[in-house]
Each structure stands twice: as C-alpha cells, then as structure tokens.
C-alpha positions in Angstrom: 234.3 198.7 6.6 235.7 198.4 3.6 235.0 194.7 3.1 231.6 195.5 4.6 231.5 198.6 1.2 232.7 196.0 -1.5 230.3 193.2 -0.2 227.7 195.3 -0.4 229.1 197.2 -3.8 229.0 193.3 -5.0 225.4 193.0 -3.7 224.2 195.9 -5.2 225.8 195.1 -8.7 225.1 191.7 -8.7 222.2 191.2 -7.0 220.4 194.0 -6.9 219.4 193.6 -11.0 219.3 190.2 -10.0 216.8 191.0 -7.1 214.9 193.7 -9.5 214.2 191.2 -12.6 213.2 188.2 -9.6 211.0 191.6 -8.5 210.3 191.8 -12.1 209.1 188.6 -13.0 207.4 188.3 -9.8 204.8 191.3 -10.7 204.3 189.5 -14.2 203.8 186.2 -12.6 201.4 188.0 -10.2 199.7 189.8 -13.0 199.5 186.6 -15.3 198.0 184.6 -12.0 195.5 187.3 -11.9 194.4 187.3 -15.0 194.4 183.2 -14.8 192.1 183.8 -12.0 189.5 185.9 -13.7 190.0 183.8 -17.0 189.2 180.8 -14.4 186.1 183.0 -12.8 184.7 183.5 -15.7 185.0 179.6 -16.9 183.4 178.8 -13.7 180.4 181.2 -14.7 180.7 180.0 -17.6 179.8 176.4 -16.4 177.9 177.8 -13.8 175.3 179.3 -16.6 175.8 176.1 -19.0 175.3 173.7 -15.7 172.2 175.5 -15.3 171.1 175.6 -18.9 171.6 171.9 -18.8 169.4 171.9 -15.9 166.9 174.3 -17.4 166.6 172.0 -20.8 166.7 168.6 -18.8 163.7 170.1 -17.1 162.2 171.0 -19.7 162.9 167.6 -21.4 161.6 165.9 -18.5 158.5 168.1 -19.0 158.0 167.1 -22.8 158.8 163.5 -22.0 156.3 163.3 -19.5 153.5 165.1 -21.3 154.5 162.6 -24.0 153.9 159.7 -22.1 150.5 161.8 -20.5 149.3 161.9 -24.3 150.2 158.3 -24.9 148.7 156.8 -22.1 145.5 158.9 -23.2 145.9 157.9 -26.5 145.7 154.1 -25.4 142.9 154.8 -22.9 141.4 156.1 -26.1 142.1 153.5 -28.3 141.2 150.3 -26.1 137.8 152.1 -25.3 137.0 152.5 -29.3 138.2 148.6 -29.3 136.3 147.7 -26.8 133.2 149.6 -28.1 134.1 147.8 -31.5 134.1 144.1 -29.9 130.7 145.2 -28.4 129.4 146.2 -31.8 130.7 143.1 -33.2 129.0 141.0 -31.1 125.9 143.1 -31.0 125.8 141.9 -34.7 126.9 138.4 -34.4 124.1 137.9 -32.1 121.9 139.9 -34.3 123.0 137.7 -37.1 122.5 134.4 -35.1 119.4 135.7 -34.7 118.1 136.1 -37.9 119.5 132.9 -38.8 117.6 131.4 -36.7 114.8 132.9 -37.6 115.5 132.1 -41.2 115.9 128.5 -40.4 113.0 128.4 -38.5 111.1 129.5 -40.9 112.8 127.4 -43.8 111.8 124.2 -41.8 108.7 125.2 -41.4 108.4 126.1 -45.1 109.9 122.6 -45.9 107.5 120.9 -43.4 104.7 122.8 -45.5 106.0 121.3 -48.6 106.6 117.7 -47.2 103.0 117.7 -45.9 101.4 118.5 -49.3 104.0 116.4 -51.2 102.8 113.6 -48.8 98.9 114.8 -49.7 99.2 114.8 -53.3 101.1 111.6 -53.3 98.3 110.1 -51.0 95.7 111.8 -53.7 97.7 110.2 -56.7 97.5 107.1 -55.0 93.9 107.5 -54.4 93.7 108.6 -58.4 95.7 105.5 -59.3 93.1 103.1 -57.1 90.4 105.3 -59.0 92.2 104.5 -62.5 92.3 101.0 -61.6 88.7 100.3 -60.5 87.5 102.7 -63.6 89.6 100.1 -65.7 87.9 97.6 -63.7 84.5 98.4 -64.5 85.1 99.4 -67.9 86.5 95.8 -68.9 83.7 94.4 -66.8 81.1 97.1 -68.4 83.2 96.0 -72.3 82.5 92.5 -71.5 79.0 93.2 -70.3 78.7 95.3 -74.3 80.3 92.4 -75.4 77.7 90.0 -74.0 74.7 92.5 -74.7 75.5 92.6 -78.6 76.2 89.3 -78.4 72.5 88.5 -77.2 71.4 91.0 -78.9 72.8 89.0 -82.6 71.2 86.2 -80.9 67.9 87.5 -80.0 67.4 90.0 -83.1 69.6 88.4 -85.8 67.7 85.2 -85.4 
C-alpha cells in the first residue's frame, strides 16, 4: 500500500490544488455565466420594451399618416367642390354676359336701323328740297323773264 499512499500523496499534492483552482475557476465561470445570463435577460427586455415601443410609435405613425391622408383627401373633396362651384359661377356670368351683349347688340342695330331710316328720310327730303330749289329757280327765271318782258312793254306802251 505504499505505492497505493505515494500515488495518492502525489494526487493530493498535485492534483488536488490542481482540482481546487479547476473547482475554482469553475464557480467563477459559473458565476460570470450567470451574470451573462441576467445581463442577456435584461437586453432581451430591453428589446422586448424597445420592440414594443417601435410598435407603439409605428402605430401611432400609422395613425397620423392616415389621418393625414383623411384630412387631405377632405381637403381635395373641399377644394374641387369650391372649383367646381367657381366654373359654375364663371359660366353663370359668361352667359350672363353673352346675354347682355346680345341685348346690347340688339339694341345697337336697332338704334343704327333708326338712324339709317331717317338718314334715308332726310336724304329723300333734301332731294325733294333740291327738286323744290330747282323748280323755284325755274319759275323765278321764267317769272325774271316774264319782269323782263312786262317792263319791257311797259317802256313800250308808256314810254311811247
């Protein structure tokens, strides 16, 4: 037993500290795994809560961008309607102004018709003054020559 004593004498001296410092290191390991693994636990809560925080705001965001587009879409219902009530309005007053064109150039013709018809009346009047003129020249040549002829017998008649 004596080889049986100084193998395990060699054991115990060698590799028992050895054994104790593997023991050693072991319990560190296990302690540094362990605190790993909450240091890990808490990173996954940690982008548990940011997952769901990027949830929460891309919900929200979602939310905004749809009330956006809500608002916009209104805003174009809005706006075509006031366009469309402003073409109406424009051509409300288009015809309206047609209208009264119309109406003014209506009455301008008939104004210039007016004026054409008593142009045409004077002018047949002057016309009928100028044939006047001419027959009063007429008979006043005729009624000078029948002067002329009176005094003429009457040098003859009285002067003689």
């Amino acid at each position: 037993m004596d080889i049986k004593e100084a193998v395990r004498s060699v054991f115990k001296e060698f590799m028992l500290p050895e054994l104790e410092s593997i023991k050693q290191e072991q319990r560190e390991i296990k302690i540094a795994v362990e605190l790993i693994s909450k240091r890990l636990d808490d990173v996954n809560l940690h982008l548990a809560d940011q997952s769901r925080r990027i949830d929460e705001v891309r919900s929200e965001l979602s939310a905004r961008i749809d009330e956006t587009n809500k608002r916009i879409d209104e805003v174009r219902t809005e706006l075509t309607a006031r366009i469309d009530e402003t073409n109406k309005r424009i051509d409300e007053v288009r015809s309206e102004l047609s209208s009264k064109i119309d109406e003014v150039k209506s009455d301008l013709t008939s104004r210039i018709d007016q004026t054409n018809h008593r142009i045409d009346q004077l002018t047949f009047q002057v016309g009928k003054v100028a044939q006047e003129l001419e027959r009063l020249k007429r008979e006043e040549k005729v009624m000078a020559d029948v002067l002329d002829r009176l005094r003429y017998l009457e040098k003859r008649v009285i002067g003689e």
